[in-house]
C-alpha positions in Angstrom: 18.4 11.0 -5.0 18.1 7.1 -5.2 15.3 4.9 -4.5 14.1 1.5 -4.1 10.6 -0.6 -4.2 9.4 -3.5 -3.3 6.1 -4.6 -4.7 3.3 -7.0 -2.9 0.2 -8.2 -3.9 -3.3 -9.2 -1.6 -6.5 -10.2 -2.2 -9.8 -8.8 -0.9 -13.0 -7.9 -1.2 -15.3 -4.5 -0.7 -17.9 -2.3 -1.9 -18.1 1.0 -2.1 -21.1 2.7 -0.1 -21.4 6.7 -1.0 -20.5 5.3 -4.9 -23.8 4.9 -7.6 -22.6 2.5 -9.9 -21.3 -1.3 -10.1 -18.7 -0.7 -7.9 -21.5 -0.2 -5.0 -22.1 -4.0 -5.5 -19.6 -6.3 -3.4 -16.9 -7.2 -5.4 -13.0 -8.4 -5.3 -9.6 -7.3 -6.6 -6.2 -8.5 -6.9 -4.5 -5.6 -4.9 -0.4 -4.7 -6.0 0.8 -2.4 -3.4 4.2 -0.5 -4.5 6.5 1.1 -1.9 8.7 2.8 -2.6 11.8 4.7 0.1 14.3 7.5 -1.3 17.3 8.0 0.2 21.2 8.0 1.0 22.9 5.2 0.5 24.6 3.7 3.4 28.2 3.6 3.4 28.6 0.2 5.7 25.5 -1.6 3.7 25.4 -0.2 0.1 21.8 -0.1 0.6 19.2 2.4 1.4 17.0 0.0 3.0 17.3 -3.8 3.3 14.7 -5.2 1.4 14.0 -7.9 3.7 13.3 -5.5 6.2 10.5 -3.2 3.4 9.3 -6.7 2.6 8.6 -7.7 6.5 7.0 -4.5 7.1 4.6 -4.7 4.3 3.5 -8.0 5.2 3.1 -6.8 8.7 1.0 -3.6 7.6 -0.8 -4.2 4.6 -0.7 -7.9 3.6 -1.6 -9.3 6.8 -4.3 -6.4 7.6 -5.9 -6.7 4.3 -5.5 -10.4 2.4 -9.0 -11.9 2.1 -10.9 -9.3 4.0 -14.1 -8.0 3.5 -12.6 -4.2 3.3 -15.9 -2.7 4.7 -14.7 -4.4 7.9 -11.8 -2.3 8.0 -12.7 1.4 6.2 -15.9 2.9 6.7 -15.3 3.9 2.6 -12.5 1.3 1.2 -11.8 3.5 -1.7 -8.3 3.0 -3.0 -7.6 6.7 -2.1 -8.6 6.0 2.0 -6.8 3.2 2.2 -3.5 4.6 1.0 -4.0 7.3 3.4 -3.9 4.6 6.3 -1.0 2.8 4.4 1.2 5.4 4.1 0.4 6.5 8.1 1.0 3.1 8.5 4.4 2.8 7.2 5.8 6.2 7.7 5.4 5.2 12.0 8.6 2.8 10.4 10.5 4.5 7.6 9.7 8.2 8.3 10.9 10.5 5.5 12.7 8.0 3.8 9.4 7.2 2.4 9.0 8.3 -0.5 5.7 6.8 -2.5 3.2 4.2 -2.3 0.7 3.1 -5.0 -1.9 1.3 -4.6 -3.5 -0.7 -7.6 -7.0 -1.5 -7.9 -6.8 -3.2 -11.3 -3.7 -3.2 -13.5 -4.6 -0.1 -15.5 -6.0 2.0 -11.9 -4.2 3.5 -9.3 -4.5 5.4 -6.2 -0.8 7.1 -4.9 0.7 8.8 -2.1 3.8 10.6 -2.7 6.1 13.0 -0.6 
């Protein structure tokens, strides 16, 4: 099986409600979002997704919704875990199985992923 990802990056704000610690506090992150679609590859294209067409779609559904938010506006509990439920809903509505994984980093060393 091959795959391909395209990478973004947004940044927001949030705190987390039902957590006892610093993190309760509001605070802000640097988001990387990683998506990534498994596949065939197409015998007309050569691809298995256009990447302009992964990049559009990730600016539609998770840059867009999520750049310079206060994340308590949008999750009741903006844990990186919920919102890569919602991202993954999200995208799968537009690449259906071919996707494959997304991870979603809340600092460069912490990660939250969905994978098929």
């Amino acid at each position: 099986m091959l795959s391909v990802t395209k990478e973004c990056t947004f940044d927001a704000a949030h705190s987390l409600p039902y957590y006892e610690g610093a993190c309760h506090n509001l605070h802000g992150h640097r988001w990387t979002v990683r998506v990534t679609l498994a596949g065939n590859i197409d015998d007309t294209t050569g691809m298995i997704v256009d990447f302009v067409d992964l990049k559009k779609a990730m600016k539609e559904h998770i840059v867009d919704k999520y750049d310079h938010k206060h994340l308590n506006g949008v999750f009741d509990n903006p844990t990186a875990e919920n919102m890569v439920i919602v991202m993954q809903n999200d995208l799968y509505s537009i690449f259906g199985l071919s996707l494959y994984r997304i991870r979603l980093y809340e600092t460069p060393t912490s990660y939250a992923e969905w994978c098929k």
